[in-house]
PDB file of the backbone (N, CA, C, O) and the ligand in Angstrom, with CONECT records:
HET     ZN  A 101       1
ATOM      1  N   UNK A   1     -86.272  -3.000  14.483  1.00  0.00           N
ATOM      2  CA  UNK A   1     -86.627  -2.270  15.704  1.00  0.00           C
ATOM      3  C   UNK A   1     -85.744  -2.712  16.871  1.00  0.00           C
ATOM      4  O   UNK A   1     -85.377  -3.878  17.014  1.00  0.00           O
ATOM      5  N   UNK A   2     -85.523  -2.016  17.444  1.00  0.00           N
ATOM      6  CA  UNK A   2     -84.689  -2.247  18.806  1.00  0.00           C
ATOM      7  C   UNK A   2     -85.684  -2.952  19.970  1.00  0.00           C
ATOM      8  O   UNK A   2     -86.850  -2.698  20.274  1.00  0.00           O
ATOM      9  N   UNK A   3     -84.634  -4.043  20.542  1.00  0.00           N
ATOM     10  CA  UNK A   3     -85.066  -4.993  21.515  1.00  0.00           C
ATOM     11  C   UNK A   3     -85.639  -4.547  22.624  1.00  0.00           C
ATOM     12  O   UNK A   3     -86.489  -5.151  23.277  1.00  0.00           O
ATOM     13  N   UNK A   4     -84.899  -2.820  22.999  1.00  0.00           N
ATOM     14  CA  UNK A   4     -84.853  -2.434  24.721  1.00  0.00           C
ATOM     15  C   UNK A   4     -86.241  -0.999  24.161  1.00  0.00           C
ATOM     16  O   UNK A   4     -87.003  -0.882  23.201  1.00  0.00           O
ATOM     17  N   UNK A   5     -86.011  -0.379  25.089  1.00  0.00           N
ATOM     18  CA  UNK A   5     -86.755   1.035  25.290  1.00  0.00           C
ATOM     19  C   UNK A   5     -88.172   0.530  26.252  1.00  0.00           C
ATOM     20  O   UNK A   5     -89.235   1.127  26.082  1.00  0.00           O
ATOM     21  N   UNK A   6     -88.058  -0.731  27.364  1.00  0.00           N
ATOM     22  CA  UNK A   6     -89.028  -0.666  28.088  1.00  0.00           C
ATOM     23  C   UNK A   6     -88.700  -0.204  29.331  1.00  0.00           C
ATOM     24  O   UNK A   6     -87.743   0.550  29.505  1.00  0.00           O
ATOM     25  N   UNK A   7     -89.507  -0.644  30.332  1.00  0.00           N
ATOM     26  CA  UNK A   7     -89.226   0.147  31.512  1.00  0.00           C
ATOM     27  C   UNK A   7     -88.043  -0.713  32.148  1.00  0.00           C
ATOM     28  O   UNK A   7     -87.821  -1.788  31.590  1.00  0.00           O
ATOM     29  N   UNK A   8     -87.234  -0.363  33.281  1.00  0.00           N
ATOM     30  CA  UNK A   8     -86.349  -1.176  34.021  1.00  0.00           C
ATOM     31  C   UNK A   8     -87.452  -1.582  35.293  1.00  0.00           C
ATOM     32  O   UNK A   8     -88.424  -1.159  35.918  1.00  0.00           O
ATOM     33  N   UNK A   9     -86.238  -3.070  35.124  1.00  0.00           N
ATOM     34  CA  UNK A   9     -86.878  -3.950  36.602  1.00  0.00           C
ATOM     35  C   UNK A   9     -86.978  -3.694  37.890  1.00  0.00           C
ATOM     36  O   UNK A   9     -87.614  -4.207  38.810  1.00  0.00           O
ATOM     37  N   UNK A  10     -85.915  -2.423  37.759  1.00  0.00           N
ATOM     38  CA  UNK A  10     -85.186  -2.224  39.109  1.00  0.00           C
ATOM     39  C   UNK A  10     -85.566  -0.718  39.459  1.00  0.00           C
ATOM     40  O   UNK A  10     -85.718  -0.467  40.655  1.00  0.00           O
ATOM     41  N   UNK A  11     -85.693   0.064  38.755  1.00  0.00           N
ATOM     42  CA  UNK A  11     -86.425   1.314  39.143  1.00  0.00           C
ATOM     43  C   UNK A  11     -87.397   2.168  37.998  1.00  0.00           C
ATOM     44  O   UNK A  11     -87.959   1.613  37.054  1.00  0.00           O
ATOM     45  N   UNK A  12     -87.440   3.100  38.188  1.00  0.00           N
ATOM     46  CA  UNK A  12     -88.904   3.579  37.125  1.00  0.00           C
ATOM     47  C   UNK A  12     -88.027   4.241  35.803  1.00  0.00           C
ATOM     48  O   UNK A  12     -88.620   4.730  34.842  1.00  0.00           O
ATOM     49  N   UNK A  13     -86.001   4.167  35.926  1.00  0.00           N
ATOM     50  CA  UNK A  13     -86.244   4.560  34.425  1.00  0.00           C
ATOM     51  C   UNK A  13     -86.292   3.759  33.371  1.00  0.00           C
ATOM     52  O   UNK A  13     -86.667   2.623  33.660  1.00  0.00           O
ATOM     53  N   UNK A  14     -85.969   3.998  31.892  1.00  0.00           N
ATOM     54  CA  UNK A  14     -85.983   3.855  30.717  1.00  0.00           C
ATOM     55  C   UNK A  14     -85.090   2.823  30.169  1.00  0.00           C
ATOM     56  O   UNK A  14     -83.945   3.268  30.078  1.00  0.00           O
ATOM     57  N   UNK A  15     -85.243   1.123  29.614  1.00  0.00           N
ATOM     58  CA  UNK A  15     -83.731   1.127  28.991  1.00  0.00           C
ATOM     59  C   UNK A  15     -83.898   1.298  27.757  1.00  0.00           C
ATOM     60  O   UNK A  15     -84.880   1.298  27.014  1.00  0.00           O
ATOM     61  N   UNK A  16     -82.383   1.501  27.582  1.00  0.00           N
ATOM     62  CA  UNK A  16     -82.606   2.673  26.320  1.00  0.00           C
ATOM     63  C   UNK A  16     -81.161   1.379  25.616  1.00  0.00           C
ATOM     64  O   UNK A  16     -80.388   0.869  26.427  1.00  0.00           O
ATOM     65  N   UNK A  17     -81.070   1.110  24.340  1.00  0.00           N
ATOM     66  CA  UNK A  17     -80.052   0.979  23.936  1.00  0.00           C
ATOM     67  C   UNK A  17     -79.014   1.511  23.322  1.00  0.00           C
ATOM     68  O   UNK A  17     -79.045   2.331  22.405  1.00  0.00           O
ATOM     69  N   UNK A  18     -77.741   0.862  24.027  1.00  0.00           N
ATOM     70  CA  UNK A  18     -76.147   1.226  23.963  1.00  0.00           C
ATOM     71  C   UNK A  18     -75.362   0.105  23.379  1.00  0.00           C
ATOM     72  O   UNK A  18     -75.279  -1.084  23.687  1.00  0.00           O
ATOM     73  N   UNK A  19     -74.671   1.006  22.214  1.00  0.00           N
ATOM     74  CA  UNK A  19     -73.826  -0.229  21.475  1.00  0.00           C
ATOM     75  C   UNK A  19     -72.548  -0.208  22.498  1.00  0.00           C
ATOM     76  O   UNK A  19     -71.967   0.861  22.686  1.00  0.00           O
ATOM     77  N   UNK A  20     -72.268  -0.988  22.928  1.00  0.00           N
ATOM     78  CA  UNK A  20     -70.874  -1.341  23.956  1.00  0.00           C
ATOM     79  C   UNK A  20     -69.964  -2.114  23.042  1.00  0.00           C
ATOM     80  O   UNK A  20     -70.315  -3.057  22.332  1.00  0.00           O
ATOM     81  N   UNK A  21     -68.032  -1.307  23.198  1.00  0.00           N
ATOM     82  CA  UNK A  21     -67.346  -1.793  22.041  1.00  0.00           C
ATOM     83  C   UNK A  21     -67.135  -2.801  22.934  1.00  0.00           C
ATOM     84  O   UNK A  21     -66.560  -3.620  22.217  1.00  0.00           O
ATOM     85  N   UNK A  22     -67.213  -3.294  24.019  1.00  0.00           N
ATOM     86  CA  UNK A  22     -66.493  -4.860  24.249  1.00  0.00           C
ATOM     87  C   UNK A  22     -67.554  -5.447  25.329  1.00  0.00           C
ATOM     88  O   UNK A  22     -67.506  -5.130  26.517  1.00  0.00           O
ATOM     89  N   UNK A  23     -68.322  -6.158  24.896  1.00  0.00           N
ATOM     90  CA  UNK A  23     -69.266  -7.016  26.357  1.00  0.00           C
ATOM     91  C   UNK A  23     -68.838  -7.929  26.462  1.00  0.00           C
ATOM     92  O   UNK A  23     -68.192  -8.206  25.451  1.00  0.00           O
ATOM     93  N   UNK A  24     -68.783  -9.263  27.769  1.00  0.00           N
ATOM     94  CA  UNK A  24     -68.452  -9.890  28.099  1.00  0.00           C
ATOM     95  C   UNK A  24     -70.098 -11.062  28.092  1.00  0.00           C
ATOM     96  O   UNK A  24     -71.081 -10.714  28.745  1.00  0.00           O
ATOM     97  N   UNK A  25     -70.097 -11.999  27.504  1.00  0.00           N
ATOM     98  CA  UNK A  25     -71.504 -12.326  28.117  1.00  0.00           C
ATOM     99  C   UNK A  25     -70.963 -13.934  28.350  1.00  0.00           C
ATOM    100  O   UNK A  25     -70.035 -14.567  27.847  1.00  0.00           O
ATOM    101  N   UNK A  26     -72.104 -14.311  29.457  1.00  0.00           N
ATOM    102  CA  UNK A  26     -71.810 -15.661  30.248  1.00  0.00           C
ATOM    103  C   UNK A  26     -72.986 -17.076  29.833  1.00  0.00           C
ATOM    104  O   UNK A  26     -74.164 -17.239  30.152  1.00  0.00           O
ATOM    105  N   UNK A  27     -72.213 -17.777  29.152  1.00  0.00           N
ATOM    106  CA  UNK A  27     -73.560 -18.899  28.617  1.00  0.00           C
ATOM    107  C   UNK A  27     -73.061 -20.224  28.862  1.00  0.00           C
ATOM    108  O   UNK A  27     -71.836 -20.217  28.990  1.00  0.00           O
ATOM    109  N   UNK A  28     -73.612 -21.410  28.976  1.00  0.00           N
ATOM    110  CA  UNK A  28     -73.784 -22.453  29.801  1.00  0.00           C
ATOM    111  C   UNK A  28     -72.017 -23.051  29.871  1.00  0.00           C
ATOM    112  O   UNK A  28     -71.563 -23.512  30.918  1.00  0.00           O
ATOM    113  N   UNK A  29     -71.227 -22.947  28.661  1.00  0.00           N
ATOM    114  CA  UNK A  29     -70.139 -23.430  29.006  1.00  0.00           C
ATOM    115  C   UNK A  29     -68.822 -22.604  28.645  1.00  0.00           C
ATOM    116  O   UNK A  29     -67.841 -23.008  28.022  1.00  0.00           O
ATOM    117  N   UNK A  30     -69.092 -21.122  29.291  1.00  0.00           N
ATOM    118  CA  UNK A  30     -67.834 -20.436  29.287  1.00  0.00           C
ATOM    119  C   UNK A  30     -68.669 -18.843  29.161  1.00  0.00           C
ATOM    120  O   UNK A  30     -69.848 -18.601  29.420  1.00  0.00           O
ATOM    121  N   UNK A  31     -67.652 -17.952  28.697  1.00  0.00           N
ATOM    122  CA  UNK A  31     -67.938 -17.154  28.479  1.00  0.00           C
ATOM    123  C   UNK A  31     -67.179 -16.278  26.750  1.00  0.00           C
ATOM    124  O   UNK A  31     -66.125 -16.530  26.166  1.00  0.00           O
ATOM    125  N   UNK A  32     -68.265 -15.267  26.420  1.00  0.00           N
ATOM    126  CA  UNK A  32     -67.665 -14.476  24.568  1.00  0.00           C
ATOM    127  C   UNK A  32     -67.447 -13.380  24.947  1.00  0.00           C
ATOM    128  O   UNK A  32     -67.399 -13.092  26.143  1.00  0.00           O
ATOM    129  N   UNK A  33     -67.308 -12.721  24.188  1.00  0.00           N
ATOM    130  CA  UNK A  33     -67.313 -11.583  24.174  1.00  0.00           C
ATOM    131  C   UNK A  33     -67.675 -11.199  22.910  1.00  0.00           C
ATOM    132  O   UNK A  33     -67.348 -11.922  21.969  1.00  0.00           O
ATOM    133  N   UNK A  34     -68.413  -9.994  22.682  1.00  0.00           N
ATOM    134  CA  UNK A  34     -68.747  -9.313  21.752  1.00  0.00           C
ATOM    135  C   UNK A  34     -68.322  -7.896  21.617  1.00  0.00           C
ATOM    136  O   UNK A  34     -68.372  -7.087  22.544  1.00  0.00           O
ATOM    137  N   UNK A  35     -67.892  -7.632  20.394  1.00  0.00           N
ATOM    138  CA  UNK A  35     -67.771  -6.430  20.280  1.00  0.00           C
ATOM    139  C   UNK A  35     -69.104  -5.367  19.581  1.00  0.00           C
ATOM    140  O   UNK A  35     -70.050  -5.935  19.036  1.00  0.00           O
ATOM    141  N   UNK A  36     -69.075  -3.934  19.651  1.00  0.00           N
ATOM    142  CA  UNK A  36     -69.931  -3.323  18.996  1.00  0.00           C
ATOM    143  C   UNK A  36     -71.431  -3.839  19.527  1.00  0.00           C
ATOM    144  O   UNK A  36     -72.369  -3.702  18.743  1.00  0.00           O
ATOM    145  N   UNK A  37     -71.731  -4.558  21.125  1.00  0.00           N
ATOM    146  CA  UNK A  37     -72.682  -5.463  21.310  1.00  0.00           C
ATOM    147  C   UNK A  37     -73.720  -4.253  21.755  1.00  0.00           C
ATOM    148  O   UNK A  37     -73.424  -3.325  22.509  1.00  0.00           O
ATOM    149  N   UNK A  38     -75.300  -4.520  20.973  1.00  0.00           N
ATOM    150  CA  UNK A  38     -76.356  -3.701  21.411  1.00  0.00           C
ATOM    151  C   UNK A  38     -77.223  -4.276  22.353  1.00  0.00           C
ATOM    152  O   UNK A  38     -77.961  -5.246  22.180  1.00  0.00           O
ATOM    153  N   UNK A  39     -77.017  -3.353  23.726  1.00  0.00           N
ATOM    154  CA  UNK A  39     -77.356  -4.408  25.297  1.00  0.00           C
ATOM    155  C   UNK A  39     -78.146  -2.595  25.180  1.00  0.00           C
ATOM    156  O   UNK A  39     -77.902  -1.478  24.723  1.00  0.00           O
ATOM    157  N   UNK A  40     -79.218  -3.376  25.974  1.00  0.00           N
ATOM    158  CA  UNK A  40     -79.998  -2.356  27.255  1.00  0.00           C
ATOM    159  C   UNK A  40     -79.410  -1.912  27.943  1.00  0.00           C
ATOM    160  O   UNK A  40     -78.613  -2.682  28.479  1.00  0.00           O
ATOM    161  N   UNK A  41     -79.377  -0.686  28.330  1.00  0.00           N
ATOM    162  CA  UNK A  41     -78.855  -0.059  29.276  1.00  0.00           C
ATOM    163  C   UNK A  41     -80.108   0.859  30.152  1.00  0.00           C
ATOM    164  O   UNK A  41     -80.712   1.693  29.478  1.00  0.00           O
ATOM    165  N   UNK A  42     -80.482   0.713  31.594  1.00  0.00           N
ATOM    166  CA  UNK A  42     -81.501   1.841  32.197  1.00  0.00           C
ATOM    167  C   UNK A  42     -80.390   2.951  32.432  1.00  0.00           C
ATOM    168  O   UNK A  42     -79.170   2.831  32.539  1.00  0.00           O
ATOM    169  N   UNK A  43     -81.144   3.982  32.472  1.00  0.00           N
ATOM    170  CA  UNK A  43     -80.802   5.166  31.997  1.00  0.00           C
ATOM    171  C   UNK A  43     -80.329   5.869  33.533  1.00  0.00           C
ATOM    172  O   UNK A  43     -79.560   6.738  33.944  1.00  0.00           O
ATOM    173  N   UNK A  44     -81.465   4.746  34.147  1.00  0.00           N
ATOM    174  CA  UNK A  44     -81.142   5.882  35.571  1.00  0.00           C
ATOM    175  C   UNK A  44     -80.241   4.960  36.339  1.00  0.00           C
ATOM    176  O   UNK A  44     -79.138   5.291  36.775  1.00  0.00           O
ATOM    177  N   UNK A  45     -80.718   3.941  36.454  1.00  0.00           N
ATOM    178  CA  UNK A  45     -79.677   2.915  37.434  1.00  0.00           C
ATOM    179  C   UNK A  45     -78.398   1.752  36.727  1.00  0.00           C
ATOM    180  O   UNK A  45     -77.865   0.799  37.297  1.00  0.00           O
ATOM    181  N   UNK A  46     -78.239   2.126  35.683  1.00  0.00           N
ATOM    182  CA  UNK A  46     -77.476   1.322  34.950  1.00  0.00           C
ATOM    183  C   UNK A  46     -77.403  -0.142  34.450  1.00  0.00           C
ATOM    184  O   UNK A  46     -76.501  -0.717  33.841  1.00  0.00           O
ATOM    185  N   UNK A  47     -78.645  -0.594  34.892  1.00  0.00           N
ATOM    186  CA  UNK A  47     -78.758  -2.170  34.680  1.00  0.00           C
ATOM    187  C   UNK A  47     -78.628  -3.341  33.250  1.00  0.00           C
ATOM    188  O   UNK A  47     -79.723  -3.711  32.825  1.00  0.00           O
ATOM    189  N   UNK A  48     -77.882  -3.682  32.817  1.00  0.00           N
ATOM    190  CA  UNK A  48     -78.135  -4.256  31.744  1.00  0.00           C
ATOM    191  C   UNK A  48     -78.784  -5.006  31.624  1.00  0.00           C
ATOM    192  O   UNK A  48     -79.176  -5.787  32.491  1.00  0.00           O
ATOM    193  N   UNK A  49     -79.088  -4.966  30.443  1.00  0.00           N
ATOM    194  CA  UNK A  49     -80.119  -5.668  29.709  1.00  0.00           C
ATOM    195  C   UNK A  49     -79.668  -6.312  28.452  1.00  0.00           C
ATOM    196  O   UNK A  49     -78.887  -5.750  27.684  1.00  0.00           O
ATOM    197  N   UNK A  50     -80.228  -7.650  28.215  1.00  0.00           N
ATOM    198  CA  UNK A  50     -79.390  -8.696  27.091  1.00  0.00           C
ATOM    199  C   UNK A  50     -80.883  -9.188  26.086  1.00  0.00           C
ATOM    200  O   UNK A  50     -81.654 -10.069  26.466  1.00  0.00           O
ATOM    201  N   UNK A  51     -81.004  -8.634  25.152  1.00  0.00           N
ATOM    202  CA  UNK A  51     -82.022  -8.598  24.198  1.00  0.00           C
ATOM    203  C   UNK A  51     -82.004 -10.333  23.729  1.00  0.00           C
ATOM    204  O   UNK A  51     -80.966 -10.983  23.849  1.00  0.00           O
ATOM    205  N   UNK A  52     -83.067 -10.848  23.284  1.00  0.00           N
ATOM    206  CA  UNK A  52     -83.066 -12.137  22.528  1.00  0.00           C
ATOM    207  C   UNK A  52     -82.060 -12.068  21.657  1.00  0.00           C
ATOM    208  O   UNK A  52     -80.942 -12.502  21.933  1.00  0.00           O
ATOM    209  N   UNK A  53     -82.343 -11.543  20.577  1.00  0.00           N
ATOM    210  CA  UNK A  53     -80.775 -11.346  19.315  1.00  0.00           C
ATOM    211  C   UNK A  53     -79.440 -11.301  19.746  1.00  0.00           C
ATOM    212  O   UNK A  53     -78.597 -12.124  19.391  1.00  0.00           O
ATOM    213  N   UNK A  54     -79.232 -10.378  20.488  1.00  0.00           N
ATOM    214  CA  UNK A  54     -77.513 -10.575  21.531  1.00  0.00           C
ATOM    215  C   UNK A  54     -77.222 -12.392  21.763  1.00  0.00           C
ATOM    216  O   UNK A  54     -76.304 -13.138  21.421  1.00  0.00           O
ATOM    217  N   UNK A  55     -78.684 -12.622  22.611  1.00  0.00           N
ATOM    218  CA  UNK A  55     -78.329 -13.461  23.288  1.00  0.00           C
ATOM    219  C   UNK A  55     -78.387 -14.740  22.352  1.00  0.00           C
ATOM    220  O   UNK A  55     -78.006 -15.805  22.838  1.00  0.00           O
ATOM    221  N   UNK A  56     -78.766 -14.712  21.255  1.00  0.00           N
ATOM    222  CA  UNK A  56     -79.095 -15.424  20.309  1.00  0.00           C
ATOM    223  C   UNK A  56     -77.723 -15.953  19.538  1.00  0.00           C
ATOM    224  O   UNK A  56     -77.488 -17.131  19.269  1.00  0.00           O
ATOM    225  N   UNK A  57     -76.825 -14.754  19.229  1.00  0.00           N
ATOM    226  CA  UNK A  57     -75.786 -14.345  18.644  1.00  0.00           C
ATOM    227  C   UNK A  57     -74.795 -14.955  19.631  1.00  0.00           C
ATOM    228  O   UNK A  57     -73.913 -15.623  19.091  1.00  0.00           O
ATOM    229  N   UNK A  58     -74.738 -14.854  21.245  1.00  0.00           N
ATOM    230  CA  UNK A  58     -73.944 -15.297  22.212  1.00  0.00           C
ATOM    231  C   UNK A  58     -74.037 -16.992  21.941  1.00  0.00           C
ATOM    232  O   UNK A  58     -73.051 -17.627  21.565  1.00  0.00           O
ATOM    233  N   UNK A  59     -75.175 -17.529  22.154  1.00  0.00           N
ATOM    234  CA  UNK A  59     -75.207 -18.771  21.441  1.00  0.00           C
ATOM    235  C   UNK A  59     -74.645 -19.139  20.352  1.00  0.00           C
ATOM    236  O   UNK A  59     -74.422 -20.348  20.416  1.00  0.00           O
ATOM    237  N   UNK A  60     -74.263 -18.635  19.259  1.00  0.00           N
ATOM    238  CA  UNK A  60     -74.095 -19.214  18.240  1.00  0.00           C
ATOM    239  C   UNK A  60     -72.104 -19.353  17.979  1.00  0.00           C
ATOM    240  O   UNK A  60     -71.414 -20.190  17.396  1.00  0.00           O
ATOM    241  N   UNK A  61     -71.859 -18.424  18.536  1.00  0.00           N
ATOM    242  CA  UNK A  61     -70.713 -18.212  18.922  1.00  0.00           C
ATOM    243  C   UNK A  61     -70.434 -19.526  19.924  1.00  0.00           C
ATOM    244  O   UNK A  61     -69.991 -20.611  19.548  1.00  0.00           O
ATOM    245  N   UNK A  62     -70.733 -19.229  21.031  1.00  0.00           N
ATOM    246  CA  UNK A  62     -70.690 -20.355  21.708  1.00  0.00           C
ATOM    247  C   UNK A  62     -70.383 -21.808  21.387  1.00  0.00           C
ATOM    248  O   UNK A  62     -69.354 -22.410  21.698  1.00  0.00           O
ATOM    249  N   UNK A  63     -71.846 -22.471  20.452  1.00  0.00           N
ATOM    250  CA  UNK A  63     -71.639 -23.053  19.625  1.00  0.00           C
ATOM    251  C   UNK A  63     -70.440 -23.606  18.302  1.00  0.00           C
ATOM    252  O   UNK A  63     -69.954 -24.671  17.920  1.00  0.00           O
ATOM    253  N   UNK A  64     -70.403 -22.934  18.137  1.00  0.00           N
ATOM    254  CA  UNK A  64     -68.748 -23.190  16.725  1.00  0.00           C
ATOM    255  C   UNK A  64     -67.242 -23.247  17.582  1.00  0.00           C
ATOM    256  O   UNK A  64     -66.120 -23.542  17.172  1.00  0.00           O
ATOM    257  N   UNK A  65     -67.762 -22.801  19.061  1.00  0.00           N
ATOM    258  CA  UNK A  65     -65.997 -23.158  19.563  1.00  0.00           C
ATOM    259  C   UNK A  65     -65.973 -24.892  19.595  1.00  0.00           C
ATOM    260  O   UNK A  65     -66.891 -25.708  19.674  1.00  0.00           O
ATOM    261  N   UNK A  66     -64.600 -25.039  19.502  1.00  0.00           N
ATOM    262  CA  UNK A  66     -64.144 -26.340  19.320  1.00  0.00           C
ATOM    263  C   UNK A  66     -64.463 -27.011  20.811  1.00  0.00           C
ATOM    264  O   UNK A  66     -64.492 -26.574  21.962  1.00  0.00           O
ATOM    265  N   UNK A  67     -64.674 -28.234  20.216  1.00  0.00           N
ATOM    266  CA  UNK A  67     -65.149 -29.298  21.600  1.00  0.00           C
ATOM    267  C   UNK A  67     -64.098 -29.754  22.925  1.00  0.00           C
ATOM    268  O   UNK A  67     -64.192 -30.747  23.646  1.00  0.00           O
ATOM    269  N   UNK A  68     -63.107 -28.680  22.952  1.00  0.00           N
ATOM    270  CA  UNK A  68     -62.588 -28.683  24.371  1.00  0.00           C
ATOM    271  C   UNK A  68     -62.849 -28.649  25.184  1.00  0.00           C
ATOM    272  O   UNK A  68     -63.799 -27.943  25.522  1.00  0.00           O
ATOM    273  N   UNK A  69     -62.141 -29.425  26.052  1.00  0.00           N
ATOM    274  CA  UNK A  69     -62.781 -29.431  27.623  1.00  0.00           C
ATOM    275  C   UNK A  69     -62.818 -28.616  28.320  1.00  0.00           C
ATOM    276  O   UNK A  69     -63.599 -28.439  29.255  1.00  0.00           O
ATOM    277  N   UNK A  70     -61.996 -28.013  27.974  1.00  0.00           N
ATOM    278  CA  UNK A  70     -61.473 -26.470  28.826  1.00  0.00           C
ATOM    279  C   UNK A  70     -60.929 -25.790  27.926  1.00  0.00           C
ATOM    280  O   UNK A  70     -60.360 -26.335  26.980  1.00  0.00           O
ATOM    281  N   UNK A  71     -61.005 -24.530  28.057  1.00  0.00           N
ATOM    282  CA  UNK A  71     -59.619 -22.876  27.081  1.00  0.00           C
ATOM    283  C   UNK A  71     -59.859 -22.432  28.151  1.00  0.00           C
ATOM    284  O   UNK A  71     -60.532 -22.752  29.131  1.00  0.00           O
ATOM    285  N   UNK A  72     -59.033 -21.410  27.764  1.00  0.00           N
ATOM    286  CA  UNK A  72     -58.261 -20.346  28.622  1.00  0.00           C
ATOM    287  C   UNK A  72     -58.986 -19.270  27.483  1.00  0.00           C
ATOM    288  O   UNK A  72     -59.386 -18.174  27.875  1.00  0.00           O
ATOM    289  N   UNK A  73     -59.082 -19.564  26.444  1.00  0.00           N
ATOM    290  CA  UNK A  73     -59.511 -18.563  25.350  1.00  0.00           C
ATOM    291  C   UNK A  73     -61.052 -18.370  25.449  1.00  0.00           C
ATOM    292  O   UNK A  73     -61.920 -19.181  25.773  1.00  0.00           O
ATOM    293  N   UNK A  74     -61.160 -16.835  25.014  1.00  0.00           N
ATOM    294  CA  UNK A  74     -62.272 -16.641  25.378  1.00  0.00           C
ATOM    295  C   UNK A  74     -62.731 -15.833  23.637  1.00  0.00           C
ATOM    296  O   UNK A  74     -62.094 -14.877  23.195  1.00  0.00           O
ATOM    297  N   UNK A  75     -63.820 -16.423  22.953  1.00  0.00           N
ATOM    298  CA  UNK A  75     -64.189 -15.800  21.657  1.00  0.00           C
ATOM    299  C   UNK A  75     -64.534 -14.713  21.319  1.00  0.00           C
ATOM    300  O   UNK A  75     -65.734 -14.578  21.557  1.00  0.00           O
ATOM    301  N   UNK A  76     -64.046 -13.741  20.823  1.00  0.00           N
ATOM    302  CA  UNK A  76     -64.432 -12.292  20.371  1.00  0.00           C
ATOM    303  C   UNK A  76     -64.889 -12.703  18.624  1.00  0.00           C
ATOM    304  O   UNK A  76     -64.328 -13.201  17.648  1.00  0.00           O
ATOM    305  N   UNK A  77     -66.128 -12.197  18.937  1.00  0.00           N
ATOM    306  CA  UNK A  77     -66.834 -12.085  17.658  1.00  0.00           C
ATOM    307  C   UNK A  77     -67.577 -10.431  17.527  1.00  0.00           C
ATOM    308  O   UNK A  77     -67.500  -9.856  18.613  1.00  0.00           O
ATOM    309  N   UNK A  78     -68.175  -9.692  16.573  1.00  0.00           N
ATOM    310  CA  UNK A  78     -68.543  -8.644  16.065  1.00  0.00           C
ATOM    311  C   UNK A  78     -70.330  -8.907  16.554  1.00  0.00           C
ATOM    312  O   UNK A  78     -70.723 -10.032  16.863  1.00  0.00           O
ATOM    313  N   UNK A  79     -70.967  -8.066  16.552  1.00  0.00           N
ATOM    314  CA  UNK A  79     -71.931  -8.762  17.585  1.00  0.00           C
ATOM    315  C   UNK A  79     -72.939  -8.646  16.473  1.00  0.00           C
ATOM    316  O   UNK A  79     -73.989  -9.088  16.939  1.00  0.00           O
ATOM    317  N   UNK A  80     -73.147  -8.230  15.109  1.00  0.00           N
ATOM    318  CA  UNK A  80     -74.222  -8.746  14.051  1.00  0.00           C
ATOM    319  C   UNK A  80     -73.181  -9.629  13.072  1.00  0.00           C
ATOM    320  O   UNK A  80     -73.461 -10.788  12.762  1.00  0.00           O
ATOM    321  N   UNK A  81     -71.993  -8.991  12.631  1.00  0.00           N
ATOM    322  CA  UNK A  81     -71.397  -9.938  11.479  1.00  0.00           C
ATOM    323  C   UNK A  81     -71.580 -11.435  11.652  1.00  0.00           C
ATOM    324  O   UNK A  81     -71.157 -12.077  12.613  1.00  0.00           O
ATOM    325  N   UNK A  82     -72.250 -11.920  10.626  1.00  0.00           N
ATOM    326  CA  UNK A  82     -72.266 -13.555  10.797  1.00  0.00           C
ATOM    327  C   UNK A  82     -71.097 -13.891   9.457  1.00  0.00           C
ATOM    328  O   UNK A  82     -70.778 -15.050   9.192  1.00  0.00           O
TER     329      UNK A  82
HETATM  330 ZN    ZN A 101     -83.113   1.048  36.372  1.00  0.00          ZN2+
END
């Protein structure tokens, strides 16, 4: 079942989910990107929305990058393929 289809925070419409071919998402020490990523979208005001599983998936990614102090590189992963 899909994460979204409740109401938005921000006005009275719908989020509805949208597979987006490239999201950008931001977690404690950098930022991924996902492709094919299924985010909330409200219908009327555009607000995204980041489901547990996305964000679950953003973690794990996160996780397996190498213990540098810093990149410049930023991880593109497929946003279900494990
Ligand atoms: Zn809205």
């Amino acid at each position: 079942m899909s994460d979204y289809g409740y109401q938005c925070e921000w006005c009275d419409g719908v989020v509805l989910e949208k597979i987006l071919p490239r999201e950008i998402f931001r977690h404690s020490r950098g930022f991924v990107i996902l492709e094919d990523a299924p985010v909330g979208v409200c219908i009327k005001c555009g607000h995204k929305y980041y489901g547990a599983k996305i964000l679950r998936r953003v973690e794990e990614i996160a996780m397996n990058r190498d213990k540098a102090k810093r990149t410049e590189r930023i991880p593109v992963a497929h946003a279900t393929h494990s």
